[in-house]
FIPA-645875 format. One record per residue (C-alpha): residue in one letter; x negated, y, z negated. Coordinates in Angstrom, 3 decimals, decimal comma. Example, Ala and Ser with C-alpha at 12.3 -4.5 7.8 and 13.67 -1.06 7.14 Angstrom:
% residues 2
[atom "A" [-12,300 -4,500 -7,800]]
[atom "S" [-13,670 -1,060 -7,140]]
//
This chain:
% residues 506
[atom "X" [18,267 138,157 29,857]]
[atom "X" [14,245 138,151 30,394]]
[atom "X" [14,466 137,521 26,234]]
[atom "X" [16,228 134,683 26,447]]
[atom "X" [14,748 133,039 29,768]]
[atom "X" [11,215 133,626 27,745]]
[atom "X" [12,098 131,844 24,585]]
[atom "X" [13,684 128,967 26,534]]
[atom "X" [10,336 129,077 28,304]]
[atom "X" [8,217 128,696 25,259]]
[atom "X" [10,733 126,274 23,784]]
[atom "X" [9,538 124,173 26,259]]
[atom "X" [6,116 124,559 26,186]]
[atom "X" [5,942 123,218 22,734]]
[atom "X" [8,389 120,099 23,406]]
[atom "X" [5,569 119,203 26,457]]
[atom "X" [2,584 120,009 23,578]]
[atom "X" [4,225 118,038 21,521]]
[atom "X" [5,186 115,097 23,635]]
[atom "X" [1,394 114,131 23,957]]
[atom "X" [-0,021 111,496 22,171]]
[atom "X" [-3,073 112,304 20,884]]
[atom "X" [-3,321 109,236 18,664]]
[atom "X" [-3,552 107,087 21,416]]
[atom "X" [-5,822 109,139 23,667]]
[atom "X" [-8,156 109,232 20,434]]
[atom "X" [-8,387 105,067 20,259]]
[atom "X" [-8,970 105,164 24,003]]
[atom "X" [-11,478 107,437 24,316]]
[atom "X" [-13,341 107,322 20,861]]
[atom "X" [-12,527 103,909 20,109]]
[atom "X" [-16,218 103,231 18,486]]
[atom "X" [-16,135 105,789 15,947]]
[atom "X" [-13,863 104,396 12,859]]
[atom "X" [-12,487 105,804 9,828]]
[atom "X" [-11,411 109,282 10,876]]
[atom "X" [-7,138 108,727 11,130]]
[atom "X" [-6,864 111,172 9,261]]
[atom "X" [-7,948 113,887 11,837]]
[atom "X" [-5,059 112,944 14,641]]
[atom "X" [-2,405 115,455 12,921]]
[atom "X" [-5,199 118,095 12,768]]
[atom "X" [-6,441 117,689 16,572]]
[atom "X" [-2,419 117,696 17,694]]
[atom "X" [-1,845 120,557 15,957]]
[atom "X" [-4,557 122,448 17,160]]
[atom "X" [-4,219 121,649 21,097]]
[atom "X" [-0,708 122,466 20,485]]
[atom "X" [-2,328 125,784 19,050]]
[atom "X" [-4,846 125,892 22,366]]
[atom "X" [-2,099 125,720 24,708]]
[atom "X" [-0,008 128,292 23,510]]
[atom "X" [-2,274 130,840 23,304]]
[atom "X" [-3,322 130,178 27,110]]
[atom "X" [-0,144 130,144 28,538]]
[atom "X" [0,462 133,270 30,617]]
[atom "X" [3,433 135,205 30,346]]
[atom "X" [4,751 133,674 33,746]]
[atom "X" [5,431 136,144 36,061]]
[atom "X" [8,308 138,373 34,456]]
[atom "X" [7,250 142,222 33,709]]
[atom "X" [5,779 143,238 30,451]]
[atom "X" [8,014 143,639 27,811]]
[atom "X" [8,218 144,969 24,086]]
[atom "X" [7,154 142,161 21,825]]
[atom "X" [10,229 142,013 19,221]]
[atom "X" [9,764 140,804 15,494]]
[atom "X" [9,807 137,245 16,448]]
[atom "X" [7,300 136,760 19,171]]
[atom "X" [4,502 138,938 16,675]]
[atom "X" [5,679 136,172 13,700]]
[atom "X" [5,084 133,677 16,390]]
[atom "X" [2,292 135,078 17,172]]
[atom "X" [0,400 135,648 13,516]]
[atom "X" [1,570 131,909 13,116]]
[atom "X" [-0,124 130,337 15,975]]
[atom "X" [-3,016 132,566 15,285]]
[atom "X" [-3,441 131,053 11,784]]
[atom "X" [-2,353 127,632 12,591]]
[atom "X" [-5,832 128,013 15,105]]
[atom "X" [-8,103 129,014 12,554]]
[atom "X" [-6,784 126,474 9,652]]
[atom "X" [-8,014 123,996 12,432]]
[atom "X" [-10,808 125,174 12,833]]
[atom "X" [-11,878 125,795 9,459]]
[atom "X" [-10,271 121,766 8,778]]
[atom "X" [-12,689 120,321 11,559]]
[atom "X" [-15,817 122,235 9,938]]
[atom "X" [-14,740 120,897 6,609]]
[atom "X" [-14,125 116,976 8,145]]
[atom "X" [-17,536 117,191 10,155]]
[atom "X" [-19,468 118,234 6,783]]
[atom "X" [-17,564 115,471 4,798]]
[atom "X" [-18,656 112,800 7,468]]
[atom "X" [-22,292 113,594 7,865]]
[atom "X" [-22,629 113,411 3,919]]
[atom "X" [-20,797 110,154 3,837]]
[atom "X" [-23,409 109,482 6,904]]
[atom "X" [-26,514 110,342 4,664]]
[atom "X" [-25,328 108,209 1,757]]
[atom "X" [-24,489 105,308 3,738]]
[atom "X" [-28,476 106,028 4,741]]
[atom "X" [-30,088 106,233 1,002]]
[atom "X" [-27,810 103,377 -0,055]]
[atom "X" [-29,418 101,231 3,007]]
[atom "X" [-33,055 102,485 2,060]]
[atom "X" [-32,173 101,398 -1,376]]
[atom "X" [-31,257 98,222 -0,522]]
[atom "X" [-34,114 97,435 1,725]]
[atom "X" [-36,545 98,485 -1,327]]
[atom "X" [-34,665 96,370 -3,405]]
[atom "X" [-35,191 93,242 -0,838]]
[atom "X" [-39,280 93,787 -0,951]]
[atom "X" [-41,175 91,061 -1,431]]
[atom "X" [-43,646 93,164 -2,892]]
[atom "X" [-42,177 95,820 -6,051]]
[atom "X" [-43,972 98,443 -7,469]]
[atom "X" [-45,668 96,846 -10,603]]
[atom "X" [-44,462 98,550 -14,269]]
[atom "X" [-46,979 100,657 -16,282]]
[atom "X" [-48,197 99,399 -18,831]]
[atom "X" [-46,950 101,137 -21,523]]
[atom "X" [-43,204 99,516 -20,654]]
[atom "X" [-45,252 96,375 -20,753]]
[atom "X" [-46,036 96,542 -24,088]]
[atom "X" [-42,520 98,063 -24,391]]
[atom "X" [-40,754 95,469 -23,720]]
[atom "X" [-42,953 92,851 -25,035]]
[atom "X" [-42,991 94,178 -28,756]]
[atom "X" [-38,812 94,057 -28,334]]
[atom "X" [-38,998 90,849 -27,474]]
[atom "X" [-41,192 90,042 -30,183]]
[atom "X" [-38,959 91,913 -32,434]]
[atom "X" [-35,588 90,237 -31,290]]
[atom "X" [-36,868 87,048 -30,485]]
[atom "X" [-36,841 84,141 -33,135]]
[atom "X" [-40,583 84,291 -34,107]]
[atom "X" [-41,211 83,810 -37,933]]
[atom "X" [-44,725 85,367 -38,499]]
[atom "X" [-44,517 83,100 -42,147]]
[atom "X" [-44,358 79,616 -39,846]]
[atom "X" [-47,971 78,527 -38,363]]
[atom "X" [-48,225 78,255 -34,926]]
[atom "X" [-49,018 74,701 -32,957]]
[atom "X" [-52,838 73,248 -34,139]]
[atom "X" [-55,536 73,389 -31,610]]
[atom "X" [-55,106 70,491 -30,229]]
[atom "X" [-51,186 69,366 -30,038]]
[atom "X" [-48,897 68,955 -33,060]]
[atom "X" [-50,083 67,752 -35,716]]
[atom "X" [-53,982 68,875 -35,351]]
[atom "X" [-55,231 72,098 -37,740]]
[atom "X" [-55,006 75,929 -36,548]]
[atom "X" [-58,916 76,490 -35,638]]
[atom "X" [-59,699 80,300 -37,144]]
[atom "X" [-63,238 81,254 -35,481]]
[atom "X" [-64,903 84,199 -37,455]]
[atom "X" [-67,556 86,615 -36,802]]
[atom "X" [-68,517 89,257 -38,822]]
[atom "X" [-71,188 92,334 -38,640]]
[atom "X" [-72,353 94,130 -42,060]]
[atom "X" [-72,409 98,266 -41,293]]
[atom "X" [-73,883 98,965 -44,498]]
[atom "X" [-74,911 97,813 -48,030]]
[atom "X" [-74,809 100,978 -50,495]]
[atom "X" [-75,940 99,496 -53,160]]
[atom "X" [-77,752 96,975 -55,511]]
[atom "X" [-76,689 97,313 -59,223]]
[atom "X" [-78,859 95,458 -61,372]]
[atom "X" [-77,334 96,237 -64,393]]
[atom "X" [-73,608 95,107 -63,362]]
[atom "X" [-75,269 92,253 -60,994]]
[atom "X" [-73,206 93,213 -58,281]]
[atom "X" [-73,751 94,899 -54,892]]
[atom "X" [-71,713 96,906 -51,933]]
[atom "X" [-71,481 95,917 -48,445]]
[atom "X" [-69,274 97,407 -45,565]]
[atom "X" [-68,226 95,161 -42,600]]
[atom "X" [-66,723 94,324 -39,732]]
[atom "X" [-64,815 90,979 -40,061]]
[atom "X" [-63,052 89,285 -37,467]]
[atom "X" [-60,713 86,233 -36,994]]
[atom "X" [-59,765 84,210 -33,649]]
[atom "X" [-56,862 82,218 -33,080]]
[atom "X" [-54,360 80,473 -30,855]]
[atom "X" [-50,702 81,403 -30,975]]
[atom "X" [-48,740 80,046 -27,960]]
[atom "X" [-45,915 81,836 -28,939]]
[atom "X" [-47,424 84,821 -28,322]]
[atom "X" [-48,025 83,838 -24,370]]
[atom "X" [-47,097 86,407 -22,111]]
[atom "X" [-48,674 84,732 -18,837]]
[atom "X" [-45,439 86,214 -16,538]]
[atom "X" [-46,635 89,585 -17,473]]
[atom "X" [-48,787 91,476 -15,270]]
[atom "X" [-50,696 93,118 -17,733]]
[atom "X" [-54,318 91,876 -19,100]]
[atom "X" [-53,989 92,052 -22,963]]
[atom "X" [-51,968 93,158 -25,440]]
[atom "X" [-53,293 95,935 -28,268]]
[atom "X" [-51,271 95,826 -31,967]]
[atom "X" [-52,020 98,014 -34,724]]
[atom "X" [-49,691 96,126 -37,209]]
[atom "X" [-50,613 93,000 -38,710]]
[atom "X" [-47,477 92,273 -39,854]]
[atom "X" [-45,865 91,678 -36,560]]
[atom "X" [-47,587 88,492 -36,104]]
[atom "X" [-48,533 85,385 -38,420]]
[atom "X" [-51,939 85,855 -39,496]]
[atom "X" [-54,291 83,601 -41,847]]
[atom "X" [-54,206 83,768 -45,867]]
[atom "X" [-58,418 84,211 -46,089]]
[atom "X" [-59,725 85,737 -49,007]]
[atom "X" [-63,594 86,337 -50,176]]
[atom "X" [-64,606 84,440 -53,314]]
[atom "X" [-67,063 86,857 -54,876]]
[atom "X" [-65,464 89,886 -54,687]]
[atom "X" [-64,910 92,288 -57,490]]
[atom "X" [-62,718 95,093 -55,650]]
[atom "X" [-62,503 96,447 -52,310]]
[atom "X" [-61,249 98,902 -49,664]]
[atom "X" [-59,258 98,353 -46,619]]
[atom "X" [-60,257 101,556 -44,545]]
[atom "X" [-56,449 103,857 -43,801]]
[atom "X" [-58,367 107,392 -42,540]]
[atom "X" [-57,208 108,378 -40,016]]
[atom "X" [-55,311 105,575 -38,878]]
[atom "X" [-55,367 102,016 -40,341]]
[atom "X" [-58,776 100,175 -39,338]]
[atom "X" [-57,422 97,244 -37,865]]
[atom "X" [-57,285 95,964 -35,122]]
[atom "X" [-55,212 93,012 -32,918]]
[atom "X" [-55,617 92,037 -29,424]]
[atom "X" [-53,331 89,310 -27,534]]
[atom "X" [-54,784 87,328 -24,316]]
[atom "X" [-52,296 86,192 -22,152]]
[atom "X" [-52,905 82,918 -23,468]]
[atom "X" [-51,640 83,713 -26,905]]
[atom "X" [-55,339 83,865 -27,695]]
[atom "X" [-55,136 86,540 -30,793]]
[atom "X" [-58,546 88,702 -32,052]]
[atom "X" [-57,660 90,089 -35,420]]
[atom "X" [-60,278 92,582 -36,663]]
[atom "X" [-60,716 95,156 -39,722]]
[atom "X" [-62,774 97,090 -41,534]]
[atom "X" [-63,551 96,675 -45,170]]
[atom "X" [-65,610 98,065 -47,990]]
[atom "X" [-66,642 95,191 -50,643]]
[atom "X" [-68,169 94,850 -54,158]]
[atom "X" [-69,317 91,461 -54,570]]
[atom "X" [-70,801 89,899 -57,689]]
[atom "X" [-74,450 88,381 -57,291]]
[atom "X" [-76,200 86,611 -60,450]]
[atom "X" [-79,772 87,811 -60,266]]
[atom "X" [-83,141 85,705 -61,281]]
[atom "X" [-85,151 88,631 -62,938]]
[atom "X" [-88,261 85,782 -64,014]]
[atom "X" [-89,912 87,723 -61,155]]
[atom "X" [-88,847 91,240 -61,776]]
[atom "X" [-90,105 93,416 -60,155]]
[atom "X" [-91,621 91,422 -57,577]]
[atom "X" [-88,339 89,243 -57,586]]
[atom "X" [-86,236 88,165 -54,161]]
[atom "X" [-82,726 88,276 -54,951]]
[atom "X" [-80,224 85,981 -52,578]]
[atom "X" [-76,670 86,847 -52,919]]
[atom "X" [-74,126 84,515 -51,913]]
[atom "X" [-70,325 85,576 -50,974]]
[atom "X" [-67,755 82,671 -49,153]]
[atom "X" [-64,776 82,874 -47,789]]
[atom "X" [-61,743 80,714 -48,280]]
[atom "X" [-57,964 80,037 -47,307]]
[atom "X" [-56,079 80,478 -50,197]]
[atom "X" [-53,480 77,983 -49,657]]
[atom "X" [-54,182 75,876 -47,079]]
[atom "X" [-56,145 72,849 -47,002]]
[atom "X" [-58,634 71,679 -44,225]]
[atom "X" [-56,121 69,548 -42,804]]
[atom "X" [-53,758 73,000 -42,037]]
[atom "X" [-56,358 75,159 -41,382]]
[atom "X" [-59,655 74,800 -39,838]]
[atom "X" [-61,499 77,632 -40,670]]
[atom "X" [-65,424 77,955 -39,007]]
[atom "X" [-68,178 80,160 -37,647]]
[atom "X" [-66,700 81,038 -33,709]]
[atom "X" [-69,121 78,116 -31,797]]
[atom "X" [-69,070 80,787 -28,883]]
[atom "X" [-71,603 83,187 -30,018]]
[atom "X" [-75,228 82,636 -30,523]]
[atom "X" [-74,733 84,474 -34,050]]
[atom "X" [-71,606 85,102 -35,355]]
[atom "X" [-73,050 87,140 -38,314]]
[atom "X" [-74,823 90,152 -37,350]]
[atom "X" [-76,251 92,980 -39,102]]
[atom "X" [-78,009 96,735 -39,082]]
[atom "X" [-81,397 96,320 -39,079]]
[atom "X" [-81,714 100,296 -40,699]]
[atom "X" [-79,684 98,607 -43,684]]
[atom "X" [-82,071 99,925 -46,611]]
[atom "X" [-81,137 101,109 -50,424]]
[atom "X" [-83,298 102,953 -52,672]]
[atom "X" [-84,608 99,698 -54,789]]
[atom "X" [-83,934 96,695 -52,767]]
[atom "X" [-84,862 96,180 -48,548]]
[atom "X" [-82,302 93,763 -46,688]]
[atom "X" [-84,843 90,738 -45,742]]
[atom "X" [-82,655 88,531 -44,049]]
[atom "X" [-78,411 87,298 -43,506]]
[atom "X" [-77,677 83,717 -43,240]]
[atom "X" [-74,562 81,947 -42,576]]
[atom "X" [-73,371 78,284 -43,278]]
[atom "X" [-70,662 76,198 -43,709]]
[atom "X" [-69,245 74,410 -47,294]]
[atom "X" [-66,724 71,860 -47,991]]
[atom "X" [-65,000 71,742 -50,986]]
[atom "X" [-62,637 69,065 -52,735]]
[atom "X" [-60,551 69,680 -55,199]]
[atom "X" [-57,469 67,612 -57,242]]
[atom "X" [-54,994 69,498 -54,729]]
[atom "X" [-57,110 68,947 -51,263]]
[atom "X" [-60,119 69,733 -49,392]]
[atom "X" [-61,180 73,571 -48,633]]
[atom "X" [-63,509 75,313 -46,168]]
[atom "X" [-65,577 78,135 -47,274]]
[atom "X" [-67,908 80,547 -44,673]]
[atom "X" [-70,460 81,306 -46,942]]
[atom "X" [-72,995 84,310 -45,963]]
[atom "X" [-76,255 84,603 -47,598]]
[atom "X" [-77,733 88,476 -48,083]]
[atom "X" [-81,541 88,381 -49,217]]
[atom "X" [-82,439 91,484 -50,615]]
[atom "X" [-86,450 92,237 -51,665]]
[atom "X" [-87,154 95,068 -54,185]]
[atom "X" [-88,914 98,049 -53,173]]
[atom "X" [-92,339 98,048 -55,518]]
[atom "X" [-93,038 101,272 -54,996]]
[atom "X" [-90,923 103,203 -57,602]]
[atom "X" [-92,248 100,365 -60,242]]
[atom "X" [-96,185 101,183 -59,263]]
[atom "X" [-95,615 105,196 -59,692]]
[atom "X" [-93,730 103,954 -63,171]]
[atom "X" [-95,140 101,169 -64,356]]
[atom "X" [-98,310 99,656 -62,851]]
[atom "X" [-100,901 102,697 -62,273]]
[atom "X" [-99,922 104,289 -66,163]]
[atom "X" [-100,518 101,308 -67,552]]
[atom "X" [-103,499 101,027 -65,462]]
[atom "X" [-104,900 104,426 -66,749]]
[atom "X" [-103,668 103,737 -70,200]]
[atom "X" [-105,812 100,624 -70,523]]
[atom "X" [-109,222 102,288 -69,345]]
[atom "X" [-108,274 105,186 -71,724]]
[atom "X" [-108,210 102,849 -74,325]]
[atom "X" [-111,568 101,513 -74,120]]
[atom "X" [-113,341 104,930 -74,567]]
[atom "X" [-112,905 104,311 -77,856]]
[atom "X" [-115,704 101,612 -78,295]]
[atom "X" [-117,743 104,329 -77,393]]
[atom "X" [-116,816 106,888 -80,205]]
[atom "X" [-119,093 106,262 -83,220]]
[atom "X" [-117,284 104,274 -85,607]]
[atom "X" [-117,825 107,429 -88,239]]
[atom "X" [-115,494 109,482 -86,706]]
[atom "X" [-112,590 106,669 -87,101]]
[atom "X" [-109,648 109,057 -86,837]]
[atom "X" [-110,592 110,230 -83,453]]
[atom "X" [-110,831 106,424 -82,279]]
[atom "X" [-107,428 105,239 -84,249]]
[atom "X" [-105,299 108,462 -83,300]]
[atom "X" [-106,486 108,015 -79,588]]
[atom "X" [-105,581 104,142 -79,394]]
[atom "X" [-102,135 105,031 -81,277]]
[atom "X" [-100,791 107,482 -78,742]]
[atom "X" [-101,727 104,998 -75,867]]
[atom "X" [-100,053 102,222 -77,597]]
[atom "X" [-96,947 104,770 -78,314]]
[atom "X" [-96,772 105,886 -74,623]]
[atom "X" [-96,843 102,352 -73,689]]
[atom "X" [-93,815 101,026 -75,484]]
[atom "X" [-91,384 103,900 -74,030]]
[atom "X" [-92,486 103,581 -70,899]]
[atom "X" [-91,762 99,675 -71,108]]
[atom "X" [-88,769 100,603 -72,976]]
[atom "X" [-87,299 102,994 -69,680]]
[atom "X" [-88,038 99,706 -67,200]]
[atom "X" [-86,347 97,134 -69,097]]
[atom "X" [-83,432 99,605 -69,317]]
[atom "X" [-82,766 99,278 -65,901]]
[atom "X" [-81,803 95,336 -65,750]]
[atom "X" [-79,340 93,441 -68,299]]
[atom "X" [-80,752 91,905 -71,600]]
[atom "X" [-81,733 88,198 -70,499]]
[atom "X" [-82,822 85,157 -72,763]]
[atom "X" [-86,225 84,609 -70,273]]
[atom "X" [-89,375 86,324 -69,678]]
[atom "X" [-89,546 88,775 -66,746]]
[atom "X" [-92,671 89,367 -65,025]]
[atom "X" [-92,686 93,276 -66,076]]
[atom "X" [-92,771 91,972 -69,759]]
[atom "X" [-95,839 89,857 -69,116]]
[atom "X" [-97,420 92,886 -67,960]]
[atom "X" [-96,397 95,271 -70,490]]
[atom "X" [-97,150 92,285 -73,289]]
[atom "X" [-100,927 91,649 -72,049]]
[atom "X" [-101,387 95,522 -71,471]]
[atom "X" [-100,335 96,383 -75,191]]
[atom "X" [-102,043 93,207 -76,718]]
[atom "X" [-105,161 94,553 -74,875]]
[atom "X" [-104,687 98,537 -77,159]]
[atom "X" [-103,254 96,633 -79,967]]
[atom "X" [-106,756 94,550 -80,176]]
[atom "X" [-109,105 97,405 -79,846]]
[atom "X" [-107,335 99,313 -82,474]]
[atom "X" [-107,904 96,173 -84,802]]
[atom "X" [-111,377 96,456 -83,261]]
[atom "X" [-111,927 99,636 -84,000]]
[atom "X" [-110,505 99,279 -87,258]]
[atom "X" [-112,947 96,608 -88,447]]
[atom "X" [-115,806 98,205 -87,026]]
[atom "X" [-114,805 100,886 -89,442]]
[atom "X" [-114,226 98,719 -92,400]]
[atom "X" [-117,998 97,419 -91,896]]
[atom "X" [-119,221 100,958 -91,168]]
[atom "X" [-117,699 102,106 -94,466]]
[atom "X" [-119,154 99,084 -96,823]]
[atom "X" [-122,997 100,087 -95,296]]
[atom "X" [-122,627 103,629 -96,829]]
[atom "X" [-120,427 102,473 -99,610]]
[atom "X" [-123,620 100,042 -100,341]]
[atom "X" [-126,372 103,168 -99,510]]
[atom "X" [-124,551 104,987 -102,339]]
[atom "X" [-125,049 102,059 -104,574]]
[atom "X" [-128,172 101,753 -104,466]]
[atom "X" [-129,471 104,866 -104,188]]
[atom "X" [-128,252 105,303 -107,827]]
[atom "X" [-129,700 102,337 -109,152]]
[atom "X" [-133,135 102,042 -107,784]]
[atom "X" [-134,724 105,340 -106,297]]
[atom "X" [-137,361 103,512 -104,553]]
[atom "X" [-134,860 102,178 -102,250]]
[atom "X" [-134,523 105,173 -100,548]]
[atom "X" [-137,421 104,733 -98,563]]
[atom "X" [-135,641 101,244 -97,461]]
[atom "X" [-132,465 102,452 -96,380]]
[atom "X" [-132,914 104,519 -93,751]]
[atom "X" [-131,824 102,264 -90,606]]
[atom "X" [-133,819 104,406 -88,261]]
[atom "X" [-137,242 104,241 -89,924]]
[atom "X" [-139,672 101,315 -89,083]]
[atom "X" [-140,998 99,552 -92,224]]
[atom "X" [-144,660 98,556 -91,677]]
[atom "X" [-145,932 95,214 -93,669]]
[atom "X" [-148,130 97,351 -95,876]]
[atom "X" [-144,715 99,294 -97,242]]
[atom "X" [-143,026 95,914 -97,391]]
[atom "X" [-145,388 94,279 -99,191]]
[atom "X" [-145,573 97,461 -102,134]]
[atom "X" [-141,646 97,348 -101,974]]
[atom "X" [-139,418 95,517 -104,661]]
[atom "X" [-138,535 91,923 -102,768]]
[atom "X" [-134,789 92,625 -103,613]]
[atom "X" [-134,711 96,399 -102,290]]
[atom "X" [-136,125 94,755 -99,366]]
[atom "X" [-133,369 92,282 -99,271]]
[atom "X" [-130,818 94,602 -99,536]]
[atom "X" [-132,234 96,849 -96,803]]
[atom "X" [-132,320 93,977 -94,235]]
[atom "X" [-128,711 93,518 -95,184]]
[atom "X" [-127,815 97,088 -94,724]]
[atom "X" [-129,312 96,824 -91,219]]
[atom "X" [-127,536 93,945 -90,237]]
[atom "X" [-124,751 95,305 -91,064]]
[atom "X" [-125,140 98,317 -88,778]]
[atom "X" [-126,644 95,959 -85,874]]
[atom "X" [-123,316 93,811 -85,970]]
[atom "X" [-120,790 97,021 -85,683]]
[atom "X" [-122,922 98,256 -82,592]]
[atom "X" [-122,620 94,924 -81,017]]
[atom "X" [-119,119 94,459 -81,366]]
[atom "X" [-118,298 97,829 -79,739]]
[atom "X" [-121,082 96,920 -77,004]]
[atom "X" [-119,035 93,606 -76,590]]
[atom "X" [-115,675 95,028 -76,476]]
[atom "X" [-116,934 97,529 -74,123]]
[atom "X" [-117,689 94,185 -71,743]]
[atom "X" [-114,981 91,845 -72,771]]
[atom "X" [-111,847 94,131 -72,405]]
[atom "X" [-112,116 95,031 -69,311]]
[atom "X" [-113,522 92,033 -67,828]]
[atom "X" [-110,547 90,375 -69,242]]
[atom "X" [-108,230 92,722 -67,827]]
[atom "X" [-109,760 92,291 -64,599]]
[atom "X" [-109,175 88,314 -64,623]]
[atom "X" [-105,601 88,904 -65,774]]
[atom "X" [-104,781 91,356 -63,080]]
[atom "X" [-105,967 89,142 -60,514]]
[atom "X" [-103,631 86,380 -61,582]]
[atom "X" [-100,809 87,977 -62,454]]
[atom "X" [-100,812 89,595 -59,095]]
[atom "X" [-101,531 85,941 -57,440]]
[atom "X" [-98,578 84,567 -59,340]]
[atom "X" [-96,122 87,350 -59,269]]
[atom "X" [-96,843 88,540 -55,767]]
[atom "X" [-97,455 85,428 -53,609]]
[atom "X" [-95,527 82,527 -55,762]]
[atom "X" [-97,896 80,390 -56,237]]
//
């Protein structure tokens, strides 16, 4: 009876839980909060659990829980826990969807700034070389002229010379290393939305680029260790600086009339190859004081770098007018290796050759063998200099010296020749004579004095021949006495103007 009057009880318990409408009382009372139907089954459920757990017994006497009431029980006891583990769950999932609605709203309101955060620039250049990749630019079409359509591309150059290696007189040629640069306008290349301040390439072939080439040159070297030496920087303005480093041999056609005391100018232009003055307007860049620079330590072993000029040449042609940057190198030879080789032997081989006017002309082949190995050392060294230059149809100045200096041996060895030759006919003529007429004996002795009394006891023709005889040896002593003068004197006067001419130009 107490059984049944329970379960009737708790019947009816659940039919009042039940009857409650907590949907309703949810829009009522929380009626700001949107979103969250799907927690009205779960909040029934578990008030429905809430009540039945605190509902007293009523007041009937304790009683042995049967097999239902504990199944009842274990089920309302889980039924409270699912709910509360489902509200834990729901109150996570709603403050996450709380704290992305939050990011996405900071998101947006960084997104709205009037003021982004500026790209590196490394994405920059990023996204400028795709464009310039994708884009329709045709680095074989010229950009716009100077000045409108129509008008010539102005190329400004500069150029600094790093180095000259080397003069080669032989091959008339010489090599230079330099920095040479090229400016130009290239609206196409304009990038004045970008906030970035220039624009660095390493590839020439990514842009169009003028078809310059130098006149004079014989071969050369476009520098790849370690990287490529070139060079390319973009202004906003499409304003493109194209530089590189090179290693040149140019020819030079030498004037040796002056050698060695010559100045050698060397001359090297360049030109467009295919585009006249009317396409391409090529020029020394107006902006700088002086577009061609160069080391000042610039030195080689036989020439001294004296001065670099630049000017401007036009050209014409039967297919159109060309502009050439020409560049003048003046180069002066270094005299010192030519006085150590040339000057100061000769100089000293010269004065050795005059001691020979003061060897009695007796001993002959003393006098002849020393005048023969001065004249021999003489023509090799003369041979060695005019080794170093190319066979040419004029007279250099180091032949006029070596010519004078071995005329000047050449005619004391004829001097000392004749000398000899009259020398030898005195004693040839003493023998002579002496075998004839013994009574000239007395006579022939150059060193004695003849008195009148002995001339007047003498044979008139022994006396004739000895006053011959004398003569004879008077003339070969004052020929050696002159040449002992003359030579030198001679090879003062030609010193002085040889140096005069050869030295100073005039």
């Amino acid at each position: 009876m107490r059984g049944q009057i329970a379960q009737a009880a708790n019947t009816r318990m659940m039919k009042i839980g039940s009857s409650v409408d907590y949907k309703k009382w949810w829009h009522e009372k929380c009626s700001s909060y949107e979103g969250s139907e799907h927690l009205y089954a779960t909040t029934a459920k578990f008030s429905v659990c809430v009540l039945l757990a605190s509902c007293p017994t009523y007041s009937y006497p304790p009683r042995r829980l049967t097999r239902i009431d504990r199944k009842f029980t274990n089920r309302v006891s889980f039924m409270f826990f699912a709910g509360c583990f489902s509200l834990l769950y729901q109150g996570i999932a709603m403050a996450g969807q709380l704290f992305i609605c939050i990011i996405a709203a900071l998101l947006c309101l960084a997104a709205s700034d009037s003021n982004p955060l500026p790209m590196t620039e490394n994405v920059v250049m990023n996204e400028y070389l795709t464009a310039l990749k994708t884009l329709s630019y045709n680095r074989d079409v010229m950009p716009e002229g100077s000045h409108g359509y129509g008008s010539p591309v102005e190329v400004l150059c500069t150029m600094y010379l790093i180095d000259i290696s080397e003069v080669d007189d032989l091959n008339m040629d010489y090599r230079a290393m330099l920095y040479f640069r090229q400016s130009w306008n290239d609206s196409r290349l304009a990038y004045l939305d970008l906030d970035i301040h220039s624009i660095i390439l390493n590839d020439p072939r990514l842009i169009w680029t003028p078809d310059l080439f130098f006149v004079q040159e014989k071969e050369g070297i476009h520098h790849n260790l370690i990287v490529p030496n070139t060079f390319i920087k973009i202004s906003p303005e499409g304003e493109v600086l194209y530089s590189v480093r090179l290693s040149l041999t140019f020819s030079c056609p030498m004037d040796f009339r002056k050698y060695p005391h010559d100045l050698q100018k060397c001359t090297f232009s360049v030109e467009s190859y295919g585009r006249s003055r009317d396409k391409l307007a090529l020029m020394w860049d107006h902006r700088k004081p002086n577009p061609v620079l160069f080391n000042k330590n610039i030195s080689t072993f036989t020439f001294e770098l004296k001065a670099v000029n630049e000017s401007i040449k036009h050209s014409s042609f039967n297919f159109g007018e060309y502009t050439s940057l020409e560049v003048s190198v003046v180069f002066q030879r270094k005299i010192g290796f030519y006085m150590i080789q040339l000057y100061i032997p000769f100089l000293l081989l010269v004065a050795l050759s005059w001691l020979s006017f003061w060897i009695p002309p007796k001993m002959i082949a003393l006098r002849l063998s020393l005048l023969l190995v001065v004249l021999y050392l003489m023509v090799n060294i003369g041979s060695g200099i005019s080794e170093r230059i190319p066979p040419v149809s004029y007279t250099k100045g180091s032949d006029v010296w070596i010519a004078v200096c071995e005329s000047l041996v050449f005619t004391s060895f004829l001097e000392s020749i004749l000398v000899h030759i009259i020398s030898r006919n005195r004693e040839k003529f003493e023998k002579k004579m002496r075998k004839k007429d013994p009574e000239a004996q007395r006579v022939l002795e150059p060193e004695e004095k003849i008195s009148p009394a002995n001339n007047d006891s003498s044979n008139s023709a022994v006396n004739i021949v000895a006053s011959r005889l004398k003569s004879d040896v008077l003339v070969s002593k004052r020929i050696d006495k002159i040449s002992a003068v003359l030579f030198p004197s001679l090879f003062v006067i030609f010193n002085f103007v040889y140096w005069l001419v050869y030295c100073t130009g005039h």
